[in-house]
N, C-alpha and C positions, 0 to 999 in steps of 0.2 A: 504494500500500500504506500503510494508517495505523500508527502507531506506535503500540506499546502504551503508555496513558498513565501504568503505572507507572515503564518505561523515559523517557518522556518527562519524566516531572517529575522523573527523578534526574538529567539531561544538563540539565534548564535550572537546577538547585542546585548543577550540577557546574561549568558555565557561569559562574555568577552568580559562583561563590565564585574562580575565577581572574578574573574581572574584578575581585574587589573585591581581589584581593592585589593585583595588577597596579597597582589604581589609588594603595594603600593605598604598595605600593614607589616609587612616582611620586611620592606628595606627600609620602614622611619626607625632611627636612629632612639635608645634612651640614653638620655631624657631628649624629647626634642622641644619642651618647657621646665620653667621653672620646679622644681622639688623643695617642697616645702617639708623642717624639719620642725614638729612641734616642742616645744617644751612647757610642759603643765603648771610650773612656776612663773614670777617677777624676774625680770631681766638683772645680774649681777649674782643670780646664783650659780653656785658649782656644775650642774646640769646646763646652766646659759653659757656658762665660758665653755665647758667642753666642744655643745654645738655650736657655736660660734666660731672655734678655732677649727673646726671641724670644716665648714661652710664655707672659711674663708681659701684653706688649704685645697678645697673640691673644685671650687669655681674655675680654676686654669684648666684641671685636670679630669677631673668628670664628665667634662664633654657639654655641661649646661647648667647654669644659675644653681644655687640651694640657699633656700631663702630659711632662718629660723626666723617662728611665729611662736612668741607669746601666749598664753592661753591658760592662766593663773586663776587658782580657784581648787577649795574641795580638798585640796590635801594633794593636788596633782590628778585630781580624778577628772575631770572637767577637761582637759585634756585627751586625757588617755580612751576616756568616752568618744570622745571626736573623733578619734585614730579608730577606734575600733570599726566604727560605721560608717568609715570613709571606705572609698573604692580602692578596691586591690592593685592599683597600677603602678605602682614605685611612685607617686607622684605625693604621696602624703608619709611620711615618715616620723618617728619621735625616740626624743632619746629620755630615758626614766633614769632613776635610781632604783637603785635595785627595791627598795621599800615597797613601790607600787604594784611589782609583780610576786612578793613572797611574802609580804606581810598586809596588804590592805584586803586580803580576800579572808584573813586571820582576824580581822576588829572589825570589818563592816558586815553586818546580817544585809543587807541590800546594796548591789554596788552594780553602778550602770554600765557596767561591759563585763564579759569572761575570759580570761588570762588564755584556757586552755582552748576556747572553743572561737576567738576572737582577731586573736592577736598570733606573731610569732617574731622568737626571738631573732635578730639577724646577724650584730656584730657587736662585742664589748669594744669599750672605748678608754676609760680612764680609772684610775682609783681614785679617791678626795679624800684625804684622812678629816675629823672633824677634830676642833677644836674647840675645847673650855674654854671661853671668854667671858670676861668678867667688863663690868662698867667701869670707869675711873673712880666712882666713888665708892665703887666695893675697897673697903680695907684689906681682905684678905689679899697677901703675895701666893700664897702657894696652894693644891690641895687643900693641907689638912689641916690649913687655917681655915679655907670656905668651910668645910666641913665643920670644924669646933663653933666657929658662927654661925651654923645654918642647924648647928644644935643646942646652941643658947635662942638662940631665935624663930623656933618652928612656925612653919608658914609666914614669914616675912618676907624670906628669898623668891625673886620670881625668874623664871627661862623662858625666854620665847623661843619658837621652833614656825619652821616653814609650815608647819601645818599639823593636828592630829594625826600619831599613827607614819608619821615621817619617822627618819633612821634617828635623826637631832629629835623628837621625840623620845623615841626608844632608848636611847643614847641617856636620857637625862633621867627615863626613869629606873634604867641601869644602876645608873648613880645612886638615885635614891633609893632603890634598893639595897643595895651591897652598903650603903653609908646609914641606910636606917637616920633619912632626916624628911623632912616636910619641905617642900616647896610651892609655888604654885606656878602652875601653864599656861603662857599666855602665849595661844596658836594665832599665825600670820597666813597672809594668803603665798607667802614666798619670804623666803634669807633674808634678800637685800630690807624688806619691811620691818623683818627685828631686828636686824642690825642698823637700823637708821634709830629705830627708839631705844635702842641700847646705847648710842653714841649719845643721844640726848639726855639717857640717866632714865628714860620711863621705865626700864624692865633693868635687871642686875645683870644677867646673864643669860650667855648662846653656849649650844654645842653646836658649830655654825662648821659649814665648807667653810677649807683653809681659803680659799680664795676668795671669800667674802669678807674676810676680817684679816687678811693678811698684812694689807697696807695700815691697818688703824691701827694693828699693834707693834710695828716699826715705827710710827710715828708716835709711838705715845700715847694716844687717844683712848687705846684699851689695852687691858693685860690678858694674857694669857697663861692658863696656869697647868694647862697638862693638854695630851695629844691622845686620842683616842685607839690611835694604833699600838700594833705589838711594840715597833723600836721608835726611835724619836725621828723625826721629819729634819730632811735638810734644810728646808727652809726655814726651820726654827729649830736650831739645833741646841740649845741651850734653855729650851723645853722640856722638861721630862714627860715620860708619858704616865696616864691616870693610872697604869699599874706599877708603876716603879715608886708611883710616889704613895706609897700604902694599900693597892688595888689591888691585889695581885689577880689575874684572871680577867679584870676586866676591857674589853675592847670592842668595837663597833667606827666600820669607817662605813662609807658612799662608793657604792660602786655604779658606771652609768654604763649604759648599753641600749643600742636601739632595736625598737621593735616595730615592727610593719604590721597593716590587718592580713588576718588570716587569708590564703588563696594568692598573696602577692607572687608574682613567676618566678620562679627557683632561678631564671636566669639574672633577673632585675636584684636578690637577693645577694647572689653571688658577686656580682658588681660592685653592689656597696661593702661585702665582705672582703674584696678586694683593694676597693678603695680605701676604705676606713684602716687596716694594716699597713698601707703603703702609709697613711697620711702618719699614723701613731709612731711606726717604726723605725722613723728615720732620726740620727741626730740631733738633729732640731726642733721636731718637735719636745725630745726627752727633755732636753735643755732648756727650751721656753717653760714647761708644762713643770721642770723639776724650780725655777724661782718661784712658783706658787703654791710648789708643794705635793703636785700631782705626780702621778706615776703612772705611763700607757700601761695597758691593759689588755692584754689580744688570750683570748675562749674560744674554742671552736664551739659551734652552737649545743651540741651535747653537753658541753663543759657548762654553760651558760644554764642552762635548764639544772643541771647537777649542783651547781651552785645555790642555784635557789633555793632548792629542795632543801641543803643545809639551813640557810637563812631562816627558811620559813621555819624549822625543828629550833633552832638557836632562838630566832624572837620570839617562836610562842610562849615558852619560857617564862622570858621576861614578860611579853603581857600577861600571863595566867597567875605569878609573882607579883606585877605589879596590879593585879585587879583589871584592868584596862578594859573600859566598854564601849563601843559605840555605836549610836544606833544608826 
């Protein structure tokens, strides 16, 4: 039976024209726009410097723009919600602390995204040790002088943290567990918001990213009185850390690593796993990233999820110690 050839010549234009998208999807380049990298905090935190030196390192070499966007609120949740129910095309990207994915599914009974069924991990990026910072008019110099004041004084001392249920959360009420003293929480929508009323004298004290408070305590402005890591940081080396100075055992730093929504293409995934190595790995990055304290980071994605796993066993702990609820 022949075809009729007005049908015939609309199936070979019909034909034609899905071959030539097909081809035309095949040869656009990623990114052929801008990548935008989230971050769920205020700008000048440990997670905003990461992606930022991150973005600025990609822009020559990635082949097209990466813009970080803002998106503070919720503890970082506000955010990470965003990421999740964005489209799978490598074009929406977010770099977390490790909190968001091993400990916020541990304190919130409702939380608007799912870690496992949402998101996935794709490349670590840096370590942030934190730091015990204190205001200028706290008296104490060290430890276990906060400490002897924060137990003549119960509930006087206050700490801000980027948010409920953040690491600088967890971190503080570490402390007050293991030190058995009272303080009180005063959660911010991001870092740079407690460390502005910390400078000002409203709150006493952070367990802040080193790189939030790193210039205010070279200058004077604030003290630092111990480092949350196992050894002492270079860039405060004449810090001891919260376990040497009477803690023993205790520690809690910021690890950042970015996560993509679930379904992004294993090839778009591996790009930025490629990227993100080269940018970390090189001498200059160590060296910029080591005056603020930081230390590159590179997990293969297994490692990353096995990491957690720990985290999440390790802080529940401490929230189930420290009571810790939210609704």
């Amino acid at each position: 039976m022949c075809m009729h050839p007005m049908i015939q010549k609309t199936l070979f234009l019909l034909c034609a024209g899905i071959l030539a998208a097909t081809q035309a999807t095949a040869a656009d380049p990623y990114p052929d726009h801008p990548v935008r990298i989230i971050d769920g905090y205020s700008a000048g935190g440990g997670t905003d410097y990461v992606a930022r030196y991150l973005a600025s390192k990609m822009d020559a070499d990635f082949g097209g723009s990466v813009i970080v966007e803002n998106r503070p609120g919720a503890s970082g949740q506000i955010g990470m919600s965003y990421v999740a129910k964005s489209k799978p095309d490598g074009y929406t990207l977010m770099v977390i602390p490790n909190e968001l994915w091993s400990v916020a599914p541990l304190l919130y009974k409702r939380l608007p995204f799912n870690v496992d069924r949402e998101l996935t991990p794709v490349a670590t990026l840096a370590d942030i040790p934190l730091v015990l910072t204190v205001s200028a008019k706290v008296a104490a110099k060290t430890v276990p002088e906060l400490i002897a004041y924060a137990k003549a004084n119960p509930g006087k001392l206050t700490f801000g943290t980027a948010g409920a249920g953040t690491t600088h959360h967890l971190a503080a009420e570490l402390f007050k567990t293991m030190t058995k003293v009272d303080m009180v929480h005063v959660p911010y929508k991001g870092t740079s918001l407690a460390v502005n009323d910390l400078l000002a004298g409203q709150i006493d004290m952070v367990f802040s990213p080193i790189t939030a408070v790193l210039q205010h305590i070279k200058s004077g402005k604030l003290k630092a009185l111990g480092v949350t890591t196992k050894k002492r940081v270079s860039a405060l080396p004449d810090t001891p850390t919260i376990a040497e100075s009477g803690l023993p055992g205790y520690e809690g730093s910021v690890w950042v690593f970015l996560v993509a929504p679930n379904g992004t293409p294993n090839e778009v995934i591996e790009k930025w796993i490629a990227q993100a190595k080269k940018v970390f790995s090189t001498e200059e990055a160590r060296k910029i990233l080591a005056v603020q304290g930081v230390e590159p980071l590179s997990l293969t994605r297994d490692e990353i999820k096995q990491r957690n796993k720990e985290d999440s066993a390790r802080w529940e702990k401490v929230i189930n110690d420290a009571k810790i609820s939210i609704e």
